[in-house]
C-alpha positions, -999 to +999 in steps of 0.1 A: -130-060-245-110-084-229-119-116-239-130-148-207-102-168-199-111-208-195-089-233-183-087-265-205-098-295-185-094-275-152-066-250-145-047-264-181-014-276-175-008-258-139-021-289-123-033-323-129-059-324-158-096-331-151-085-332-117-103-318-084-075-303-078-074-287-106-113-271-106-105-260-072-072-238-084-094-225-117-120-214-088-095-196-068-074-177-095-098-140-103-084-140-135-100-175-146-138-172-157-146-208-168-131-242-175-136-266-200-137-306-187-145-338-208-174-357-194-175-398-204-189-430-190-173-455-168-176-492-180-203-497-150-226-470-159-214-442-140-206-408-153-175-393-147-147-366-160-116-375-179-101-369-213-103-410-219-080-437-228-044-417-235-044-404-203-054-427-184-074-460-178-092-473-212-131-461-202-147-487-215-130-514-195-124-494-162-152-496-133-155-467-113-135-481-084-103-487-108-107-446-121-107-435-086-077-450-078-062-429-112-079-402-094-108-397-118-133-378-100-173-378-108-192-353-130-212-348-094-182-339-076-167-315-105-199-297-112-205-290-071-166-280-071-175-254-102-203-243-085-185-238-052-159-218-071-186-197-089-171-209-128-185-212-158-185-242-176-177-257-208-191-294-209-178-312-235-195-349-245-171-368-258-179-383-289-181-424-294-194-427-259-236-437-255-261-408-261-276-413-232-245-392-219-260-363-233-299-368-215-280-378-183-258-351-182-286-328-187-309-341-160-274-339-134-273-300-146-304-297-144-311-312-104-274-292-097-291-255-110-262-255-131-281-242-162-275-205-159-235-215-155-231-243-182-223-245-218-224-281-243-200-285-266-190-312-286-168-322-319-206-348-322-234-326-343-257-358-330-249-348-293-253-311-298-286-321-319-300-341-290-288-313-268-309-286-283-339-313-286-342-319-249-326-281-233-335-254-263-324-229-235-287-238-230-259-228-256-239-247-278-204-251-283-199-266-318-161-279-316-136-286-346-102-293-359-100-325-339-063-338-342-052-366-365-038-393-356-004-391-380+021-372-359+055-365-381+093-347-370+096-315-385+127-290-384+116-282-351+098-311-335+068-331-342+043-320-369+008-320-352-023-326-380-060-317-378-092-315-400-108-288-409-140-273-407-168-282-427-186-250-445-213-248-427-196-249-391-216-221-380-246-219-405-260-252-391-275-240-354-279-204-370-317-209-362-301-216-322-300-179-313-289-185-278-265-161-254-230-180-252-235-198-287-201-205-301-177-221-325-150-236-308-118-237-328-085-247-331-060-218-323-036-227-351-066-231-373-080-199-365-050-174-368-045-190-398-075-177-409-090-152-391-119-149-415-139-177-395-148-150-368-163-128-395-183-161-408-192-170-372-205-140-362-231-133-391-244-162-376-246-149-342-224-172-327-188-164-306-158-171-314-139-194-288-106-207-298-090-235-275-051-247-273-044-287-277-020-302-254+006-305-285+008-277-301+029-271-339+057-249-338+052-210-338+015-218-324+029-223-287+008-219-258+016-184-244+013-148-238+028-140-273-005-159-290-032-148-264-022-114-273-025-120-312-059-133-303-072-107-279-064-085-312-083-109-334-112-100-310-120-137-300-145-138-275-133-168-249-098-183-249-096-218-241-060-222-228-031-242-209-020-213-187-046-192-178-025-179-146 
């Protein structure tokens, strides 16, 4: 089966990231099924979606009025513009931000009858945690591999680094047997070793693999890797050119 094509943080790098714009063109392409946006809180209080301080204004300093003028839209606006455009959706709480994200984002799903549509994920256990305290119903999206911050020139460009998963990355929320459960990992990390799909799924969880911005050499963003993951069997690919 083929697997769901998601745009990372809208319509990946085909138009402005976390952008309006951007849910709007991931609504109107057949081939897209979801997207994947990065929900964070401005410094008065108001939720809204951006990737955070290295693309943009720093969060915690910025008031809603400065983000809007970077274009930042609200989580209200993206989640109607989803709706509109009959996506799924991958919300990701950002980690380091207040856990109240997590109850407020919830109750916004929640009064939007965005439940049936939505998915949380999170590199934060704590969030996801919280997340299956207050909404048992909704998957989980347990994130890894974040990126280190120690970027070195290799033959062939810069050397990107990121952790690795901990051993029980798919064993903790095996008692979470919810439709759309899922590890979300690196795709460097995972066609490295394939073997975490076979792990993942005696746990009952899918197996979504997701491109960074920067990827290392031979791990490109393209057709050449989709394909060597739609062979892998993966179940969603998280990508920067889902057209």
């Amino acid at each position: 089966t083929f697997p769901e094509v998601q745009g990372h943080r809208g319509y990946g790098d085909e138009a402005p990231h976390n952008t309006i714009q951007a849910f709007r063109a991931a609504g109107q392409h057949p081939g897209v099924q979801s997207v994947e946006f990065d929900v964070r809180r401005s410094a008065d209080g108001h939720l809204v979606v951006t990737h955070g301080p290295e693309l943009g204004p720093n969060l915690s300093k910025a008031t809603l009025e400065e983000l809007r003028e970077a274009k930042v839209p609200l989580l209200s606006e993206v989640l109607d513009c989803c709706l509109e455009g009959g996506l799924l959706m991958n919300v990701e709480l950002k980690g380091g931000e207040p856990i109240e994200n997590v109850k407020d984002t919830l109750k916004m799903l929640s009064e939007k009858g965005a439940f049936p549509v939505s998915r949380i994920s999170s590199f934060d256990r704590g969030m996801l945690q919280l997340t299956r305290e207050l909404e048992p119903s909704l998957p989980l999206g347990a994130l890894y591999h974040p990126g280190i911050p120690k970027v070195e020139a290799g033959p062939s460009g810069q050397l990107v680094y990121y952790m690795e998963e901990p051993e029980d990355f798919a064993s903790w929320f095996a008692d979470h047997q919810v439709e759309g459960d899922s590890v979300n990992l690196r795709a460097e990390a995972f066609l490295r070793k394939p073997s975490l799909a076979e792990e993942a799924r005696k746990h009952g969880k899918k197996v979504m693999v997701w491109f960074p911005c920067i990827t290392n050499p031979g791990f490109e963003d393209g057709e050449e890797m989709y394909q060597k993951l739609i062979d892998l069997g993966v179940d969603v690919i998280c990508c920067n050119k889902p057209s």
